[in-house]
Structure formats: structure tokens, C-alpha cells
C-alpha positions in Angstrom: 4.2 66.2 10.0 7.1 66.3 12.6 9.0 63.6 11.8 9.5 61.3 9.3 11.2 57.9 9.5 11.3 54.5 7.2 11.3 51.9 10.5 13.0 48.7 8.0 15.9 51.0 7.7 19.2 50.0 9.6 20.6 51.6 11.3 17.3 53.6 12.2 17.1 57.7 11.3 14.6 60.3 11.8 13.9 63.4 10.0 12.9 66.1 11.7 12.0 69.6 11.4 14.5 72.1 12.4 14.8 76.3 13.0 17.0 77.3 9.8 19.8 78.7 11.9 20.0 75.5 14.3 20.1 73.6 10.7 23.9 74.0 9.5 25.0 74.3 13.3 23.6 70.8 14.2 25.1 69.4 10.8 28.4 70.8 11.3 28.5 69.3 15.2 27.1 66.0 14.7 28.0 63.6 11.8 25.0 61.8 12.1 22.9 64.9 11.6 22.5 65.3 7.6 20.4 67.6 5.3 16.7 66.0 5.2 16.7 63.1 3.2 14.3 64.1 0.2 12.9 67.1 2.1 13.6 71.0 2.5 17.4 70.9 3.3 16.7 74.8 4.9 14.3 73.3 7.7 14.9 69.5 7.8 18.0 67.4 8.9 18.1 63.7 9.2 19.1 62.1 12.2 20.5 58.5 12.1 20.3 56.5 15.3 23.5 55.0 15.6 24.2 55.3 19.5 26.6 58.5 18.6 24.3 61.4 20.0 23.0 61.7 23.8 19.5 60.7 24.2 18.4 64.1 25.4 19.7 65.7 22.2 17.2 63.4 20.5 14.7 64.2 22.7 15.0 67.8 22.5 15.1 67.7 18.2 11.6 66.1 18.5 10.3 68.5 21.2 11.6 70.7 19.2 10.5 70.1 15.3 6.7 69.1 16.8 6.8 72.4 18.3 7.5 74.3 15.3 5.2 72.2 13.2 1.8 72.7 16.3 2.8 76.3 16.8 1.5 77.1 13.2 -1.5 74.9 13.4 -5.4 76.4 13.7 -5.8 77.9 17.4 -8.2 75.5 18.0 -5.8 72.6 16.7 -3.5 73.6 19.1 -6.0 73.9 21.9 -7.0 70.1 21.1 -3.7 68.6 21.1 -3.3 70.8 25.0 -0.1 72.8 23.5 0.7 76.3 24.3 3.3 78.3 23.6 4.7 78.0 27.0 5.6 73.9 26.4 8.2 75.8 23.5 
């Protein structure tokens, strides 16, 4: 699992898997970045999609929690889904 969202929720938010050290620093930028709602505060952060962060800093938390989440999947997992480490 990459990210995690409950779609009836208004406004809309996203949790997403995060490199610990990125955690605090993405918190501490962006109020709309919080600690994972119900999941490991040290990896996860919650994103609410209120308008207030650029698109392609959305786009680049996904990218970037699916690629933390594939890069520990099976080699032949990986290999299925057409990832390497290269798209990281």
C-alpha cells in the first residue's frame, strides 16, 4: 500500500508514505501536510487537498511513497509492475 485515502471526506486527503528525514521537513513547510492519520507518524504524512500545495508537489509525494513501497517488493513483483530503480 502507497496511499491511503477515505474519498467521502471533504475536503479530500491522502496518506502517503514518506523517507523519514523528508517527514518533519514536509510537515514543517506545508500546513496541509500532517503526521499519518492512524499510521506510522516516522514514515507517513497526510496530505489534505485543499488547493494550498502545487500539483507537482503532489505528484512527486505519490511517485515518491509508490516508489519506496515497489522498491521493497519481490524482484519479480517489481519486474511485473515494469519498475526499476532508475524510474526512483
Amino acid at each position: 500500500m502507497f496511499a491511503l485515502s477515505r474519498l467521502a471526506k471533504s475536503p479530500l486527503s491522502v496518506s502517503l508514505k514518506c523517507e523519514p528525514p523528508l517527514v518533519e521537513q514536509l510537515r514543517q513547510m506545508h500546513r496541509a501536510v500532517t503526521p499519518g492519520y492512524h499510521l506510522n507518524k516516522k514514515h507517513w504524512n497526510t496530505v489534505v487537498l485543499d488547493g494550498s500545495l502545487p500539483d507537482r508537489l503532489i505528484k512527486d509525494m505519490v511517485e515518491d511513497s509508490y516508489d519506496l513501497v515497489v522498491s521493497r517488493l519481490p524482484m519479480s513483483r517489481r519486474r511485473a509492475l515494469g519498475w526499476r530503480p532508475d524510474n526512483a
